[in-house]
N, C-alpha and C positions, 0 to 999 in steps of 0.2 A: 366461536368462529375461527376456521383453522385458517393460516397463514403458511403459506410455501415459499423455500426460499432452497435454488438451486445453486451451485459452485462446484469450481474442483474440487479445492481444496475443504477441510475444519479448521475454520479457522482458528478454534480453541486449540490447536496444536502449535499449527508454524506463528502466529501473533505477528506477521509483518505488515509491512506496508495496507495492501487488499485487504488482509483478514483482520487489521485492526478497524478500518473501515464501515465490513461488513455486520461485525461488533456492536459497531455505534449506533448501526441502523436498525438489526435488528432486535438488542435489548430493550430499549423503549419498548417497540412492537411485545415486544413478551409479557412484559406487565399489564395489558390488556387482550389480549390475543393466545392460541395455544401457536406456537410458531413451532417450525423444527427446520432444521437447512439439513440437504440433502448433498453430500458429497459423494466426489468418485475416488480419490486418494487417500490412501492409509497410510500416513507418514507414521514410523517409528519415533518423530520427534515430539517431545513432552518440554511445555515449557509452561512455569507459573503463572497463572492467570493475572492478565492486569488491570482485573476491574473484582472487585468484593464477590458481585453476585451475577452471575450469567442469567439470563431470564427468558433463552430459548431450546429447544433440545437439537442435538443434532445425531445424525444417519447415515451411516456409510450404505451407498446402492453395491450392490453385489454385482460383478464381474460375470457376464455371463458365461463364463469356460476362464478356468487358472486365475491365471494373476493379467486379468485383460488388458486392465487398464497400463500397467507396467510396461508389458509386451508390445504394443501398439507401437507405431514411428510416432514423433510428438506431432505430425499435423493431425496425425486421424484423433490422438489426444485431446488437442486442445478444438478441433474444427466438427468431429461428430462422436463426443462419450457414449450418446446414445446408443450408438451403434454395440457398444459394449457391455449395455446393463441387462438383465434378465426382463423379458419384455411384463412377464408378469406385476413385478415389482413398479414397473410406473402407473400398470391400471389399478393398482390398489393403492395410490395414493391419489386421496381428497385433498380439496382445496378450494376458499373460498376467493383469495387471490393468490399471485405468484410472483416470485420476485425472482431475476436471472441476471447473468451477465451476458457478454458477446457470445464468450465460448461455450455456455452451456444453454444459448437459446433452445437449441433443439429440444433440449429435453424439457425445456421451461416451456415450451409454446405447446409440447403434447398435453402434459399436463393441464395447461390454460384449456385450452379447445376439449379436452374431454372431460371437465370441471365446468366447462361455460364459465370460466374466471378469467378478470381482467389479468391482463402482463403488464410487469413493471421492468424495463431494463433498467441496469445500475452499471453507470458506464464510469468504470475506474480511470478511463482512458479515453481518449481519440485513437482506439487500437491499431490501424492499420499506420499511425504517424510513430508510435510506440516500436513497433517493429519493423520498421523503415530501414533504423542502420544495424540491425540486430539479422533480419530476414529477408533481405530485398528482397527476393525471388516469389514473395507470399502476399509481399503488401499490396500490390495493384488488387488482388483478387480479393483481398482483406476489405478495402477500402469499398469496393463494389457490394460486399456483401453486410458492412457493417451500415451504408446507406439504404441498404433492404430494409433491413431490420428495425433501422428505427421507425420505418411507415408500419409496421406491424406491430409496434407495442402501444398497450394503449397511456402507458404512462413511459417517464423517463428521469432518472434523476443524474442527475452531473455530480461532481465531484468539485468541479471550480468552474467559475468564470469563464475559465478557458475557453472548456467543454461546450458548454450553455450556450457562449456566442458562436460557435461553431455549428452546432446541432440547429441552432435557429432555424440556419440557411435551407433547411432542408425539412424539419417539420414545422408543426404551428404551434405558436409559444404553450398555447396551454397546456400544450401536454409534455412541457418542458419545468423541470423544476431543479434549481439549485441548493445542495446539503453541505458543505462542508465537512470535512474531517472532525470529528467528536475529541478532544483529548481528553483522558483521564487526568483531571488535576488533581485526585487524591494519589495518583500514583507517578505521575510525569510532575515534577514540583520541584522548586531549590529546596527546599525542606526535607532532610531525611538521612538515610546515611549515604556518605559518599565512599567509593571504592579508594584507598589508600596507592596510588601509581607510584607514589614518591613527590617530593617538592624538590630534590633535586634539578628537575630538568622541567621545560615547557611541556606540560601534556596534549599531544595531538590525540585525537576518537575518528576513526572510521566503524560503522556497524551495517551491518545488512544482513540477507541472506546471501551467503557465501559462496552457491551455487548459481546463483541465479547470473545469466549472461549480463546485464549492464553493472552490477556489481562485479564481476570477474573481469571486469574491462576498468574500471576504477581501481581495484588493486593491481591494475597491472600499472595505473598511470601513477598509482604509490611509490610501487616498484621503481619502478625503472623508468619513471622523470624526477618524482617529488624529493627520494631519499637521492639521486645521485645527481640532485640540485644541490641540496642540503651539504651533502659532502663535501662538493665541490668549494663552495661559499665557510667551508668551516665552522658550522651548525652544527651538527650531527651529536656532539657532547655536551648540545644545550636544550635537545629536544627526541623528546620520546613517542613512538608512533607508535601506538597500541591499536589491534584489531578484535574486534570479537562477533560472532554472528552463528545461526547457526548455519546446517548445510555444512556439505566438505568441500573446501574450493578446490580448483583442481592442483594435480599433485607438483606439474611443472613448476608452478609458481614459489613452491617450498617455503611457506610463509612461516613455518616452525623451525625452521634451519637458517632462517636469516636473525642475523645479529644484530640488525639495526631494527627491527619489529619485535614489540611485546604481542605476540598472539596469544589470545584467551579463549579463541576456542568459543563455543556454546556456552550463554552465561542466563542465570536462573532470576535476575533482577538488572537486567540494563538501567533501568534509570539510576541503580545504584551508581554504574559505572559512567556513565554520562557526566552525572553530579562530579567526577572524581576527575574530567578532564576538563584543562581549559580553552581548547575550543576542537569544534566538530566538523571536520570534511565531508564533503559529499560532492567528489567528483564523478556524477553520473551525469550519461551525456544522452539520456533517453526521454524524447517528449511526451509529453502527457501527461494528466492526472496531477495527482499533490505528491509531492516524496514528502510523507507522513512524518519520517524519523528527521527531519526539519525541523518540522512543526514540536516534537518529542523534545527536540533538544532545547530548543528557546523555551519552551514550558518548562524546564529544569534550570531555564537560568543562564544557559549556554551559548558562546555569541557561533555562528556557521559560517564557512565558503564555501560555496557553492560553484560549480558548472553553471552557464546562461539558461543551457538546458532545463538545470533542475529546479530554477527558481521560477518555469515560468507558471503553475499552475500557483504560485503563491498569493494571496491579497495583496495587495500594493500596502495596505497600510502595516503589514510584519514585514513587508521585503528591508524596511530601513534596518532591521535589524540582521538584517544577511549580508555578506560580503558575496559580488561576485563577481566570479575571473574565469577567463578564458582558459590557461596555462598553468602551467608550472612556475614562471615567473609572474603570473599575477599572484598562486598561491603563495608563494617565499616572500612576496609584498606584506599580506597579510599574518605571514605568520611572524615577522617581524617588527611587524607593528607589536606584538603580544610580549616578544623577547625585549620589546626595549620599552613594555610600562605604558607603552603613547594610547592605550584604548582602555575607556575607562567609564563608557557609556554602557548603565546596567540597562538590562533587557527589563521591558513589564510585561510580568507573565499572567497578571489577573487580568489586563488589558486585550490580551495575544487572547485568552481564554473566553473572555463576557464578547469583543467582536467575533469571534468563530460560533458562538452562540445567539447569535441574533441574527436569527435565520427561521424560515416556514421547517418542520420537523417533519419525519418521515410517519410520526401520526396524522398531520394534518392531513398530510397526502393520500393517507390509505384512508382515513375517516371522507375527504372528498369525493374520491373512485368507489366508494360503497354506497355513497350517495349518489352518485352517475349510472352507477349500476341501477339501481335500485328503479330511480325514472326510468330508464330505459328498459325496465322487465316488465314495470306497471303501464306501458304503453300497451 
């Protein structure tokens, strides 16, 4: 029985946020199922897998003239791919269900309808709240079209809470289902080697994708609030701020030419690095979904401050293990705590691990919809 699963991106490339997500959902699915995820973007980027064995295939769809996808402005990108693949290439793809996100419905819902296969949307996000301070000029129309869409899938899965209670209001529970974030505890773990920063100085972690806009809005409030708090308070020779991610942030920022940042650049085992810092920022200020590399760091052992923002798709029962601040001065709060010894409460990460895992799994879900299907043919 084949399984389809549409995206921009491979996620066996860029490993962030989304694509470790997609990860979670689809490996299970491959150990029983032939699965394959269908991408539109061919990143040059190569990064170490963080899971032993991948257990589905993936396929880049072909551009129908040059480099389509590339060339395009990012709405027609991210709002109609379709319009860019060789049309041949989607009628020769089977399928006995389908799995998509917002942005790649189109191509997910031809697929479904010319397959007679159920839709699953996988909604990373409440997109149109995501891109609110990132794209105002987009979200109204976002917002319209992502409440289209969920009356047309015939399933749906959330990502948190959030999500879930939000979607309620608009379809009927049942075809509402909540997955959490998956973490690799063989790979996300205190256990292992840790990157050597120095024990000289407190170790601050920022990591992300380094192009990506809510991240380039976070190193800028690194930039030019966090480090020229620091300074100002006579910090600065007792704390070390290290970035690493992939993506090229942009070049204004000159994160390589600043003295007060260890930049590393693209790095081939982050949890090494995580393990090696004592504690983790993440001031992004972008709603929706779960910020994954949260959840990444407390699995390694690591205590976060966080934005209000980024904590909200969190469980309530990990948030006690999050700090979170509005500022720059709630951040220098926390990171002070750290310079003067006062925190000393260990994170449990078999705990963060076994509650993220007790949850309905994205086999129950497709095993249910093939049995829905199934009554519904034999009628």
């Amino acid at each position: 029985m084949r399984i389809v699963s549409v995206g921009l991106y491979n996620p066996l490339s860029f490993r962030s946020g989304s694509d470790t997500y997609i990860i979670s959902l689809l490996n299970p699915l491959g150990k029983s199922y032939d699965v394959t995820h269908y991408y539109f973007y061919k990143s040059m980027i190569k990064s170490s897998p963080r899971s032993s064995q991948i257990y589905f295939k993936t396929e880049y769809l072909e551009p129908a003239y040059g480099h389509g996808f590339l060339n395009m402005h990012n709405l027609v990108q991210l709002t109609r791919p379709d319009l860019l693949v060789k049309s041949d290439t989607l009628n020769d793809i089977t399928a006995y269900i389908v799995l998509c996100d917002t942005f790649t419905y189109h191509v997910g819902k031809y697929i479904s309808k010319k397959n007679n296969a159920p839709l699953i949307l996988i909604k990373h996000n409440i997109e149109w709240k995501y891109v609110q301070n990132q794209i105002p000029i987009v979200h109204t129309f976002l917002k319209h079209y992502e409440h289209y869409i969920l009356q047309k899938a015939d399933a749906i899965i959330t990502i948190s809470m959030n999500e879930y209670r939000y979607f309620m209001k608009y379809v009927p529970e049942e075809k509402l289902y909540y997955i959490p974030p998956i973490i690799d505890a063989t790979f996300f773990c205190p256990d292992g080697i840790s990157h050597d920063f120095g024990n000289d100085r407190l170790n601050l972690l920022f990591f992300g994708s380094l192009d990506r806009v809510m991240n380039i809005n976070a190193l800028k409030f690194i930039k030019n609030s966090l480090i020229p708090l620091l300074e100002k308070r006579n910090l600065l020779d007792k704390i070390r701020v290290n970035i690493f991610g992939h993506g090229t942030p942009p070049e204004y920022l000159k994160l390589k030419e600043d003295k007060n940042i260890n930049f590393l650049g693209s790095v081939d085992d982050p949890a090494r690095y995580i393990r090696g810092a004592d504690l983790v920022l993440v001031p992004v200020t972008n709603q929706g979904g779960v910020k994954i590399r949260i959840l990444e760091a407390l699995m390694c052992g690591k205590p976060v401050v966080v934005m209000p923002e980024a904590s909200i798709g969190i469980p309530n029962k990990i948030k006690e293990y999050v700090f979170i601040e509005k500022d720059a001065e709630g951040f220098l709060k926390v990171i002070k705590q750290f310079l003067e010894g006062s925190y000393v409460k260990k994170i449990d990460t078999d705990f963060i691990n076994s509650y993220l895992r007790e949850n309905i799994t994205v086999c129950n879900i497709v095993d249910e919809i093939i049995n829905k299907n199934k009554s519904k043919n034999d009628k």
